[in-house]
N, C-alpha and C positions, 0 to 999 in steps of 0.2 A: 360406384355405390348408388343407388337407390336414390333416387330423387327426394328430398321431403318437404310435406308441406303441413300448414297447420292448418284447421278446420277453424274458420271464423267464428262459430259458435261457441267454440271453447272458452269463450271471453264473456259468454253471458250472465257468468256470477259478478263479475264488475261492472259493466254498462247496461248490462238486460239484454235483450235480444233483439238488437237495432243495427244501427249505419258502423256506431261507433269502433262496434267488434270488429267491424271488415280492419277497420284504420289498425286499432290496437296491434292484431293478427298481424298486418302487413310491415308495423313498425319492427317485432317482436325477430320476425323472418332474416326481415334487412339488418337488424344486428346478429343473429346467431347463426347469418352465412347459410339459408337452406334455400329452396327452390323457389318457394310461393304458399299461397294462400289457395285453400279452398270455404267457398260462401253456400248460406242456402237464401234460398227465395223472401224469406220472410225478413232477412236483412236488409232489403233492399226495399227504398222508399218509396220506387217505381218502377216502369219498366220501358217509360218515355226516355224516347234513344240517345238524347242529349245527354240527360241523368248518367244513363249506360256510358256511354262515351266517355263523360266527364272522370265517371269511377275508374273506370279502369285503365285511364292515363294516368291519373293519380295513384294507382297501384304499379304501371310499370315503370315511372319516371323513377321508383325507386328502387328499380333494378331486379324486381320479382314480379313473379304472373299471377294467373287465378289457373288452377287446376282445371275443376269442376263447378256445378252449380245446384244444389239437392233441390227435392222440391220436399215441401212438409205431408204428411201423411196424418190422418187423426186414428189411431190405431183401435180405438175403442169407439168407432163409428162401425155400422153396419159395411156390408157389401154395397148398400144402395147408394153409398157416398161417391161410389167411384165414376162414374160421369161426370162428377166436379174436378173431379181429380184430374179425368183424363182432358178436360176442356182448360185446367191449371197450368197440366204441362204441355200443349199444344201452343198457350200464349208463352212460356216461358220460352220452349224450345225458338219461337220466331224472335224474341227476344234475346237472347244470351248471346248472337252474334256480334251485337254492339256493345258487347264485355270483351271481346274476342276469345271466348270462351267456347269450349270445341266437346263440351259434353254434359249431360243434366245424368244424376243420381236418382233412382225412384225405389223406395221399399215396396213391399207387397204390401198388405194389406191383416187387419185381424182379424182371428174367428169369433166372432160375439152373437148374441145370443143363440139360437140355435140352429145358426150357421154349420154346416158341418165342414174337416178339413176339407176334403175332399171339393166342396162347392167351392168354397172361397178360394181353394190352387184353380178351381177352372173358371171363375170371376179375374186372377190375376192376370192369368195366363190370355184372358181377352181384354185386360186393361193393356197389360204389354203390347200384343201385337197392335192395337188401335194407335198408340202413342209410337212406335216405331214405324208403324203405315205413312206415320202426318210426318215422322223422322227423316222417310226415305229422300236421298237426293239432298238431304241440305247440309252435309257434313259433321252432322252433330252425332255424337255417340248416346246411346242409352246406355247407362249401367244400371244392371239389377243390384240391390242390395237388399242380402239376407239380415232380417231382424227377427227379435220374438217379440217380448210382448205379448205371448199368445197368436203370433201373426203367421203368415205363409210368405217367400220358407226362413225356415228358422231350425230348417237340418238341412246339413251336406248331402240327403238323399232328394229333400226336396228342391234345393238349387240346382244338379244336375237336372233332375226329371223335367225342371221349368226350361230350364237353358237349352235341353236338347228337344224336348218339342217347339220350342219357337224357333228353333232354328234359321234364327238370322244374321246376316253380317252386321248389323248395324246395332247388337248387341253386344255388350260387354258383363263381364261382372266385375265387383268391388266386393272383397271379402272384408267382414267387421268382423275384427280377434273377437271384441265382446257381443253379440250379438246372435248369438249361436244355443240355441238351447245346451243347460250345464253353464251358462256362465250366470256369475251369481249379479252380474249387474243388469242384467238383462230387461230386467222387468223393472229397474227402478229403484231395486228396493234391496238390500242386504245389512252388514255385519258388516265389524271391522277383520274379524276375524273368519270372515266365507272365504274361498278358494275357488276356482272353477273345477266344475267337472271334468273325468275324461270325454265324457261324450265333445264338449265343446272343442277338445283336440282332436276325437276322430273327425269332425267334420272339417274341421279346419286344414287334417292332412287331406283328405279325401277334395276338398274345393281348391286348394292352394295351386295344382295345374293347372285350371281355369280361369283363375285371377289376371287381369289387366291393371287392377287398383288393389290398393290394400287399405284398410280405414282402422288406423291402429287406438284402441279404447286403451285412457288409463283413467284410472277413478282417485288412486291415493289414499284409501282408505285410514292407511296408517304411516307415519314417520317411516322415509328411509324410500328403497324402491318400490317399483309398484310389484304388489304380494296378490292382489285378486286375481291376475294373469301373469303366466309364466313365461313373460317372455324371448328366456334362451330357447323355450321348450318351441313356442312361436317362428320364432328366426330361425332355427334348425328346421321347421320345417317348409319353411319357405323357401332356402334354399336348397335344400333338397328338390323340390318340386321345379327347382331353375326360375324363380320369379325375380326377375330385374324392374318391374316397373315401379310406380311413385307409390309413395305411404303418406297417408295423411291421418296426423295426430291428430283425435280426437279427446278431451279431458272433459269428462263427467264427475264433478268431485264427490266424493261420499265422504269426504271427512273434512277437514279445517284447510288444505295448504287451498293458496288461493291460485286461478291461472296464472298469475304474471310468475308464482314463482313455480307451480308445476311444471307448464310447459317446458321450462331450457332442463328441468330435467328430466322430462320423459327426452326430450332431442338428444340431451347427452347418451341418454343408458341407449336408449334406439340405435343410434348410430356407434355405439362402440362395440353393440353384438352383432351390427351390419359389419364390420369390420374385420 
């Protein structure tokens, strides 16, 4: 079965968005039997290699790893931010070695004020290659990750068209269920009672061949399973597609349950339609 991991962030309605989540995350893993932890950047209190070392003893002594390592993105920044970004994840990338962490997550970027699509996919598209340039030779993976937000891409035509113009080995992608224009958590903001789109499922069949990572959203909107995303509808097509790699639970709550108790149950319902 499918590797699973929990997304360290998922814990930031309890401790905020600090060290603590990584621990929570990693406690949470080591009792409900799954792979490991995935972290992002801003969890972390440095990038001084001792710090590095230290964490991530303390993450495998307890018999689970760290997946991946995101970097944060400000989505409602200009295109002119991205030199920041790409000098963010140059220091991260020389850095996450002494995690023993073997890949960094990047979103694209969003179109804001009168940015057009079109500009900002070819602003990503030279953030990407720049950040894979400084990638080459050190073993580290880049995954693209498709968001909206209003960002690039944030459709299954725009992930393929990125993916196959950069055409590099040293790329990967991570498909996000929720994060696909049509899903109603997308932007932040919904209803207890929104649903996603089909569009969010034809992308989702249309990227699922490409996938190396999966980043599976549950929000919880309302008592019971998760209802904003369908995911036997999800898992059907992922195996269809033949995707065996790792999924990592991410929980954005939109309504009252809290992580400590969402998460074992998004793991459970996950793993019993993995099954």
């Amino acid at each position: 079965m499918n590797p699973i991991y929990l997304q360290a962030l998922s814990f930031q309605d309890v401790h905020g968005p600090n060290e603590d989540c990584i621990y929570a995350a990693a406690d949470m893993a080591v009792e409900l039997g799954i792979a490991g932890i995935d972290i992002e950047d801003r969890l972390l209190k440095s990038y001084e290699p001792h710090y590095l070392q230290a964490l991530a003893h303390q993450i495998e002594s307890r018999g689970i790893r760290i997946g991946y390592c995101g970097l944060i993105v400000d989505f409602n920044a200009p295109i002119s931010s991205i030199p920041d970004e790409i000098n963010r994840a140059k220091l991260l990338l020389d850095a996450i070695p002494y995690l023993g962490v073997e890949s960094i997550r990047i979103p694209g970027n969003g179109v804001v004020g009168r940015q057009s699509t079109e500009g900002t996919f070819n602003a990503v598209r030279s953030k990407f290659q720049q950040v894979l340039d400084h990638a080459e030779g050190s073993g580290v993976t880049v995954y693209l990750h498709n968001h909206n937000h209003g960002s690039v891409p944030s459709t299954g035509e725009q992930v393929l068209r990125l993916v196959n113009e950069l055409n590099n080995p040293g790329l990967s992608y991570v498909l996000d269920t929720g994060q696909f224009q049509g899903s109603p958590g997308a932007s932040g903001e919904g209803s207890p009672s929104n649903i996603a789109q089909d569009e969010l499922y034809e992308s989702i069949d249309m990227c699922a061949p490409i996938a190396s990572m999966v980043r599976a959203k549950f929000y919880f909107a309302q008592s019971g399973p998760e209802r904003w995303l369908d995911y036997a509808r999800i898992v059907t097509s992922l195996k269809k597609s033949g995707f065996d790699g790792p999924i990592s639970i991410v929980y954005e709550p939109k309504g009252t349950v809290p992580s400590t108790d969402a998460l074992p149950l998004a793991v459970r319902d996950l793993t019993d339609l993995l099954r």
